[in-house]
C-alpha positions in Angstrom: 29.8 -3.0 -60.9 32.6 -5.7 -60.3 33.7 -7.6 -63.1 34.7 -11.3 -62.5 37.2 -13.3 -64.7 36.5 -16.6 -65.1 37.7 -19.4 -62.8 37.0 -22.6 -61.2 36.2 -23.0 -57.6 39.0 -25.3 -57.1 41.6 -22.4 -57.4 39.8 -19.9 -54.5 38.7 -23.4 -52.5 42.0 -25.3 -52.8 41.9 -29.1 -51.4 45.7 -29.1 -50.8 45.5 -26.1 -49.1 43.2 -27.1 -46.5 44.9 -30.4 -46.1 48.2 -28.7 -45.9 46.5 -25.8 -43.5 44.9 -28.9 -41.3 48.8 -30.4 -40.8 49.9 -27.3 -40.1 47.4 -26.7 -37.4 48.1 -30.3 -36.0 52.0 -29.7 -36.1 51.7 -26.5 -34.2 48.5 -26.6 -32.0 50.8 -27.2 -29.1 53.6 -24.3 -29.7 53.5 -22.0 -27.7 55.3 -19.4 -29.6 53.4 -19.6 -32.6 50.8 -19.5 -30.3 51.4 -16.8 -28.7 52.2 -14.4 -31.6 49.0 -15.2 -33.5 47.0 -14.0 -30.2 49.2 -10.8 -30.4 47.7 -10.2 -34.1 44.3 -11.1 -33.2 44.3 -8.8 -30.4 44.6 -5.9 -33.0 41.0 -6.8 -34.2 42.3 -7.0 -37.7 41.7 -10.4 -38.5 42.8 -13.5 -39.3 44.0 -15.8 -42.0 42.3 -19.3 -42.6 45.9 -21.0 -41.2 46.2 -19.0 -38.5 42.6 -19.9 -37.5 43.4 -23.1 -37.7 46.0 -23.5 -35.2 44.1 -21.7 -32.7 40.6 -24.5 -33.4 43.2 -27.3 -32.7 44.6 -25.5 -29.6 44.7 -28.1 -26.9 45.2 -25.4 -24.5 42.8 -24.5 -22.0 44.5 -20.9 -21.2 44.7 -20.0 -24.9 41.0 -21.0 -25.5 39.9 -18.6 -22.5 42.4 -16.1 -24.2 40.1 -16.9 -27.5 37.0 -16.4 -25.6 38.2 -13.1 -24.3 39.3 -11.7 -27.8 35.7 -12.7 -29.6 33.8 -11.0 -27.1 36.0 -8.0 -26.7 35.7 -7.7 -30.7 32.0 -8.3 -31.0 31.8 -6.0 -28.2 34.1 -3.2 -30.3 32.6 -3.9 -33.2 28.7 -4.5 -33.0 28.6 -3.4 -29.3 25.5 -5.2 -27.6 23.0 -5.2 -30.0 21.2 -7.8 -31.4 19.8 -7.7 -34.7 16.6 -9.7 -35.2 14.8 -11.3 -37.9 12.5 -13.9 -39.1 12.6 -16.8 -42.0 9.9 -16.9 -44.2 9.3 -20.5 -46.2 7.6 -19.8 -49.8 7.9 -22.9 -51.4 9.3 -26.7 -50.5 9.1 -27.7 -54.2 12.3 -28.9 -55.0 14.2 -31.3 -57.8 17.3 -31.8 -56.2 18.4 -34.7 -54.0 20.5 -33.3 -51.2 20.9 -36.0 -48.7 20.2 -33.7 -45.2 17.6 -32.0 -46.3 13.4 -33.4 -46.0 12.9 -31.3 -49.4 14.5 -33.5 -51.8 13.4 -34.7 -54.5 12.7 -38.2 -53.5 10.8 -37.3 -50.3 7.0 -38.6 -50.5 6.6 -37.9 -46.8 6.4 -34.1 -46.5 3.7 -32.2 -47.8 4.7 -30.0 -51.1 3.4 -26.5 -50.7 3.6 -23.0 -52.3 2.3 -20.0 -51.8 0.1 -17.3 -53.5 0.9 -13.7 -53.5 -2.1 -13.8 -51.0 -0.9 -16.2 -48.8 1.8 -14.5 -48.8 0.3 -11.1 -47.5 -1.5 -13.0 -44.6 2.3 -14.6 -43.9 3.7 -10.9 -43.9 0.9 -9.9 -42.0 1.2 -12.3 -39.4 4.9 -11.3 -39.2 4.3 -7.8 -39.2 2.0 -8.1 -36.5 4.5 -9.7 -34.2 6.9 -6.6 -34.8 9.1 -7.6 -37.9 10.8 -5.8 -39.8 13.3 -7.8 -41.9 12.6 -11.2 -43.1 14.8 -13.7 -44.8 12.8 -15.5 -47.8 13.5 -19.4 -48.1 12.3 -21.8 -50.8 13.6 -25.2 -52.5 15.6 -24.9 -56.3 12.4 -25.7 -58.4 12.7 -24.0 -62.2 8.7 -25.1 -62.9 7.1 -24.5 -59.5 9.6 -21.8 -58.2 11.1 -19.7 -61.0 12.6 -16.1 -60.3 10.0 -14.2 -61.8 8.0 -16.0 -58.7 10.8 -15.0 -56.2 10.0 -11.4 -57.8 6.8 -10.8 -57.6 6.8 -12.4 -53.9 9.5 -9.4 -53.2 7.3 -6.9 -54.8 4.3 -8.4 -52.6 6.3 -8.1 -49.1 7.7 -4.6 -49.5 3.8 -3.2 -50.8 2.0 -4.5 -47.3 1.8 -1.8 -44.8 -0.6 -2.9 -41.6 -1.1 -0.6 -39.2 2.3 -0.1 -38.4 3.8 -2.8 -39.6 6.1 -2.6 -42.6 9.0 -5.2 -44.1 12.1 -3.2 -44.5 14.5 -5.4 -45.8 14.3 -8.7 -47.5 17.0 -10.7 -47.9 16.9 -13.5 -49.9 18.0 -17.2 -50.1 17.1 -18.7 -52.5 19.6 -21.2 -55.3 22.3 -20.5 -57.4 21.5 -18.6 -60.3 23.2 -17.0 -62.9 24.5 -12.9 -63.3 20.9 -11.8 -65.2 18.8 -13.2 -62.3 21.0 -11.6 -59.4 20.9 -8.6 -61.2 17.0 -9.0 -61.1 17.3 -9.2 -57.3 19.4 -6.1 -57.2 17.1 -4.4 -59.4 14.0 -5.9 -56.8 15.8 -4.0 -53.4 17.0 -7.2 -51.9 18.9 -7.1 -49.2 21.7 -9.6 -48.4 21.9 -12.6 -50.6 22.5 -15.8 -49.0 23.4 -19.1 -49.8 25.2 -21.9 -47.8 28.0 -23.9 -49.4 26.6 -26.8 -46.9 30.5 -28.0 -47.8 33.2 -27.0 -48.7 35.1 -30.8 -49.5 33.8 -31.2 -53.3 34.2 -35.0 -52.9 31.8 -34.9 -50.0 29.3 -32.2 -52.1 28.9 -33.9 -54.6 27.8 -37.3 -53.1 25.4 -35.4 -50.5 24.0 -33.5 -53.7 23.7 -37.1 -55.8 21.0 -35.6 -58.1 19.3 -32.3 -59.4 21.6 -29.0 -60.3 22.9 -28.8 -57.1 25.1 -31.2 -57.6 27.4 -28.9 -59.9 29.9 -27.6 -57.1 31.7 -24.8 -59.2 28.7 -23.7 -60.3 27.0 -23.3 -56.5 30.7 -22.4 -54.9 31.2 -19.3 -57.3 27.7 -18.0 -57.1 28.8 -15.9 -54.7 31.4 -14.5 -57.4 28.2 -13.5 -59.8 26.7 -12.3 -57.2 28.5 -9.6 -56.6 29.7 -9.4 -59.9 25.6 -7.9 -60.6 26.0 -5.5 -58.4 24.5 -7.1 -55.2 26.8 -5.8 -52.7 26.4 -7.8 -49.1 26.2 -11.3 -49.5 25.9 -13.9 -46.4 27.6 -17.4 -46.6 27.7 -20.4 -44.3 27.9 -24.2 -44.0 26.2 -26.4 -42.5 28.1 -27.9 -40.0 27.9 -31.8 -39.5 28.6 -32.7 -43.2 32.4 -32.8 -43.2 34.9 -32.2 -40.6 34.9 -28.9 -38.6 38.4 -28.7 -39.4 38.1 -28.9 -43.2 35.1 -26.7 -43.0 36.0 -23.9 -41.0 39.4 -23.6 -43.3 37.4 -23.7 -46.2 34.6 -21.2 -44.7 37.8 -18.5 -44.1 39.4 -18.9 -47.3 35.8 -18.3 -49.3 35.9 -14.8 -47.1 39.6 -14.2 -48.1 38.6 -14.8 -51.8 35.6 -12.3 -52.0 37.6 -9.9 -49.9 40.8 -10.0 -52.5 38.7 -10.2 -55.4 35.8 -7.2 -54.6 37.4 -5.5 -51.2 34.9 -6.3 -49.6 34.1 -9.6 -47.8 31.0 -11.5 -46.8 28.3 -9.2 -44.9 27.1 -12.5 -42.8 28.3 -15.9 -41.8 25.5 -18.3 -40.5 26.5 -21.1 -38.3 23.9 -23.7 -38.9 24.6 -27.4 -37.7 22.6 -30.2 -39.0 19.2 -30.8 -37.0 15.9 -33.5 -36.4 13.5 -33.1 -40.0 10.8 -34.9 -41.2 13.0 -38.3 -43.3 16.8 -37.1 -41.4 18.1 -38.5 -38.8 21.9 -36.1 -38.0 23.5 -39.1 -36.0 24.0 -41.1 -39.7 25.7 -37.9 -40.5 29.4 -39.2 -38.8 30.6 -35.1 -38.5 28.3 -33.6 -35.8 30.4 -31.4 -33.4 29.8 -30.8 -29.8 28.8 -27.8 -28.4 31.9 -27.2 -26.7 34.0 -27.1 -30.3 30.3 -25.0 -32.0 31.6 -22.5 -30.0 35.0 -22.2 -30.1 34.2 -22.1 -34.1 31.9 -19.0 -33.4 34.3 -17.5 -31.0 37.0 -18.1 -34.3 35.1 -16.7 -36.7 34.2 -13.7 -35.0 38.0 -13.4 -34.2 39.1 -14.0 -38.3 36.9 -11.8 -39.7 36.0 -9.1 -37.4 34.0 -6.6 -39.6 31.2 -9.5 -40.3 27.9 -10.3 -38.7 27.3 -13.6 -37.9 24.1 -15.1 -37.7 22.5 -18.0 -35.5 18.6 -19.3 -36.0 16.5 -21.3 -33.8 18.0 -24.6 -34.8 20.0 -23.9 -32.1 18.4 -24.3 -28.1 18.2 -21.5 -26.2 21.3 -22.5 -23.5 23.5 -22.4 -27.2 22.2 -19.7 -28.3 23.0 -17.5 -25.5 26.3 -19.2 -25.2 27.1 -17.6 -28.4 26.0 -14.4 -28.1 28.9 -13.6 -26.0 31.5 -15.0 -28.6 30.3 -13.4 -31.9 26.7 -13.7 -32.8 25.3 -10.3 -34.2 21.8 -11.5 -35.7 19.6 -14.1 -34.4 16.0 -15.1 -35.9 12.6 -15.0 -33.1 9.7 -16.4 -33.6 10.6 -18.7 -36.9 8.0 -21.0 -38.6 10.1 -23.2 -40.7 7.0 -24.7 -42.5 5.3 -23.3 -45.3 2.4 -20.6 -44.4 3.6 -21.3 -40.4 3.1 -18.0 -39.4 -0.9 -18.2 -40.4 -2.0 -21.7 -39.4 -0.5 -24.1 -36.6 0.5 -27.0 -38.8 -1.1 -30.6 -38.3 1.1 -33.1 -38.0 0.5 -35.4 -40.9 0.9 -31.5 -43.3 4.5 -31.5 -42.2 6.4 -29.0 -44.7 8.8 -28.0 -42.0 12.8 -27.7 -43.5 13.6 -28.6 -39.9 12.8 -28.8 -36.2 13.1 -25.9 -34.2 15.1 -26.1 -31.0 14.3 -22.4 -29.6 10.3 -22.3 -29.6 10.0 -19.0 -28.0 8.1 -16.5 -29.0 9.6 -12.8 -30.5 8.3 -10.9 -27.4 9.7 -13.7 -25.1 13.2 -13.2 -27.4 13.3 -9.7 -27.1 12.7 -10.1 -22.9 15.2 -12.4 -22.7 17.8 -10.1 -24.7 17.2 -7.0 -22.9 17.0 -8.9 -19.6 20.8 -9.8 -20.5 22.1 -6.6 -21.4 21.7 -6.7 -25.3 19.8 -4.3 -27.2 17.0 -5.9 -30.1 17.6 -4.1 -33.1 15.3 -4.0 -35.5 17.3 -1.5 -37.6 17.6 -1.4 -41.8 18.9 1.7 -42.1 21.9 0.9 -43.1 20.4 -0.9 -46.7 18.2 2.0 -47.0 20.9 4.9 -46.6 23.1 3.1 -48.9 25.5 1.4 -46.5 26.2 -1.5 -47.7 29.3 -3.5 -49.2 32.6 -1.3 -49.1 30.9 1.9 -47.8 29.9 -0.4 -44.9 32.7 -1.9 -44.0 34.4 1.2 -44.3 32.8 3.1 -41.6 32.7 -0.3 -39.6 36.4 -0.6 -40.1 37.0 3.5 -38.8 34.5 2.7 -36.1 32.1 5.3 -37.3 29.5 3.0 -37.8 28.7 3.0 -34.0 27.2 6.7 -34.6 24.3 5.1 -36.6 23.8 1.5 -35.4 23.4 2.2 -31.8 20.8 5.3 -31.9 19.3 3.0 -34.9 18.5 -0.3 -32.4 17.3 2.3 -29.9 15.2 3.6 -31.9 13.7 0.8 -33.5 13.3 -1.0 -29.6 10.9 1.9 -29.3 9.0 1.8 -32.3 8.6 -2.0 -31.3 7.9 -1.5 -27.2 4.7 1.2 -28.5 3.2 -0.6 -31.3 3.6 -4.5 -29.9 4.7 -4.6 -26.4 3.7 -5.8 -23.8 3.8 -4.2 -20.2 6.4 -6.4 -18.8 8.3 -5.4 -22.3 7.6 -1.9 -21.9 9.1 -1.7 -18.9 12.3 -3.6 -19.8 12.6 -1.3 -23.3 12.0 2.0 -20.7 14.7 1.1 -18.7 17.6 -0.3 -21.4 16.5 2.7 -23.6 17.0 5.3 -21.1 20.6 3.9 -20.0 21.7 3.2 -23.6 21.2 6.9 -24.5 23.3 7.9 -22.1 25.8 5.7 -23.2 26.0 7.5 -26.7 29.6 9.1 -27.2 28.6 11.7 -29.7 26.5 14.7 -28.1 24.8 15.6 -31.0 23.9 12.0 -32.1 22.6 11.6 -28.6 20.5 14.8 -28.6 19.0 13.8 -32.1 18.1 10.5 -30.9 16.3 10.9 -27.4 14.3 13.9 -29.7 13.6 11.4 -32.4 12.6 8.4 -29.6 10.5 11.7 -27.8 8.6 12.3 -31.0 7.9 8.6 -31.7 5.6 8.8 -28.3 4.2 12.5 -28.1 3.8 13.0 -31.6 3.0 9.1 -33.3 6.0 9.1 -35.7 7.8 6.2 -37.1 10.8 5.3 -38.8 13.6 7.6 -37.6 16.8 6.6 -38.9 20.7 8.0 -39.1 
């Protein structure tokens, strides 16, 4: 277990640094030889530091950007091959006491309807899930000490991982829920979480602290180094993000690197995701009185940077994002998108009415999971629905280890293939079956290892002939 010394957020998250970093950048987006030479290091697929980063985003350059665009997909490509991990959110609770400015769940909000589950609403949710062909959810719900304590986030963990339907189990849930202190992260160690997430929504303490005006939120040490106590009780992959629209991409993108560079100094190991969320449509928000919002043309060239900075790390997109984007940034980066969401509470179950909005936000992809994983395989990615890796004890450095050494290819891809199959007999369709058949049989061949491949077109044999599930490496 890690032990943290105590600090301030200021001194990992350093103003002056990211002002200095951002003139830097500006000075030297248009030299050519500093240019030049940071490509030569990216091109080793070792990373990135946050300044370095930052002279490529302010690049005005349309050669270097291609030569960006080349590098992310080449990396993603090295690193995470063409799969496609896939998962769904699932809203407990919108009771919440802070005030945050972007967010329908504050405090002040009469509009939207307050909801929280039971432990049997919850089954029928993880039913409804596991019907579609789920197998790792991510578990949202508002910062609420009466209504949503941890020893509720607990038992709703204990409830997910007990329901098996037919064949339909949860194998991972990771959890995002509010900062909390070292006893109740060790709880969610001690519970079989997966990843824990939370976004920093900013990294510009001036600008946190007026869009958190009320509630505990607003403490920004205490939220930026939760990430610090995190790991410090043993959880070992954690996922960060921001949400992109509240500050400047330049500020946040700096600050986003230098929070990796921090947890990879101070516990060798860096962040296991990075979400890439931008501010969307909810029930009392309007994004255009947010004066930040990006284009899509700059989204993706901070993907494509991301995935070039920190090479080792999935990134994450949900459906906040349309379709067009979505595939867009697949090819620069993206390892893990959601399918299927319900960002309401109890969506999965009942088609909500209107006037019951409890919706977090609008969705902009509306497809179903079957019509995701279609569209996937139909261009050239593999849906994974693998865990295997949390439940053979891969995680944190003895992840990135074998990620780094490139081993980790002799697990993940027979894994995806594997769990395509178990999905394609239990939920597909015919059209699906057919696309699985196809990408399943090719992808096998593809496998460098002779033994691996053997062991995995035996496994995905026995799956059919024989009815077994949950092969894993």
């Amino acid at each position: 277990m890690y032990k943290v010394d105590s600090r301030v957020a200021e001194e990992f998250i350093n103003h002056d640094e990211i002002m200095d970093t951002i003139a830097f950048a500006e000075e030297n987006k248009n030299n050519r030889e500093v240019l030049e030479k940071i490509l030569e290091k990216a091109k080793k697929e070792k990373g990135l530091s946050h300044r370095e980063a930052a002279v490529l985003l302010l690049s005005e350059d349309d050669a270097i950007q291609d030569e960006i665009y080349k590098l992310a997909k080449k990396i993603k490509e090295d690193h995470y091959g063409n799969r496609i991990v896939l998962f769904a959110p699932l809203y407990l609770s919108n009771y919440c006491i802070n005030g945050c400015t972007y967010c329908p769940y504050h405090s002040k909000n009469k509009n939207i309807r307050r909801k929280k589950l039971t432990q049997e609403e919850i089954r029928k949710e993880v039913i409804a899930l596991q019907d579609m062909g789920h197998k790792r959810l991510a578990i949202e719900l508002g910062e609420d000490p009466v209504n949503n304590p941890i020893e509720y986030v607990l038992d709703s963990i204990k409830t997910i991982y007990s329901i098996k339907h037919k064949n339909g189990q949860i194998r991972r849930v990771n959890v995002n829920i509010a900062a909390t202190t070292v006893e109740n992260y060790k709880k969610l160690k001690d519970a079989g979480i997966g990843t824990y997430i939370l976004f920093q929504e900013t990294y510009n303490k001036k600008s946190y602290e007026e869009l958190h005006p009320t509630g505990p939120k607003h403490n920004y040490d205490y939220h930026t180094e939760a990430m610090d106590r995190a790991m410090e009780a043993g959880i070992d992959d954690v996922g960060m993000g921001v949400l992109f629209g509240l500050e400047t991409y330049k500020y946040e993108l700096v600050g986003l690197l230098m929070h990796a560079e921090h947890l990879e100094a101070t516990f060798g190991v860096g962040p296991h995701t990075i979400s890439v969320p931008r501010i969307q449509p909810a029930d009392d928000i309007d994004p255009h009185e947010f004066k930040n919002q990006l284009s899509d043309d700059i989204f993706e060239k901070i993907v494509a940077l991301i995935r070039v900075s920190v090479p080792y790390t999935g990134m994450i997109i949900s459906t906040r994002e349309s379709k067009r984007v979505r595939e867009r940034v697949l090819q620069l980066g993206v390892s893990q998108i959601s399918g299927g969401s319900k960002t309401s509470v109890g969506g999965y179950v009942e088609e909500e009415k209107e006037e019951d909005n409890s919706q977090q936000f609008d969705v902009s992809d509306n497809r179903t999971l079957e019509e995701v994983i279609d569209w996937l395989i139909e261009l050239g990615y593999i849906p994974s629905f693998c865990t295997a890796c949390y439940r053979e004890g891969r995680t944190g450095d003895r992840f990135m280890k074998l990620c780094k050494s490139g081993q980790i290819l002799n697990c993940c891809q027979p894994n995806a293939l594997m769990t395509l199959k178990e999905y394609m007999l239990d939920y597909g369709n015919e059209r699906t079956k057919g696309l699985s058949e196809k990408l399943i049989e090719e992808e096998l061949k593809k496998i460098p290892n002779e033994v691996v491949k053997k062991r995995a077109t035996e496994y995905i044999n026995e799956m059919e002939t024989v009815g077994k599930r949950d092969f894993r490496f």
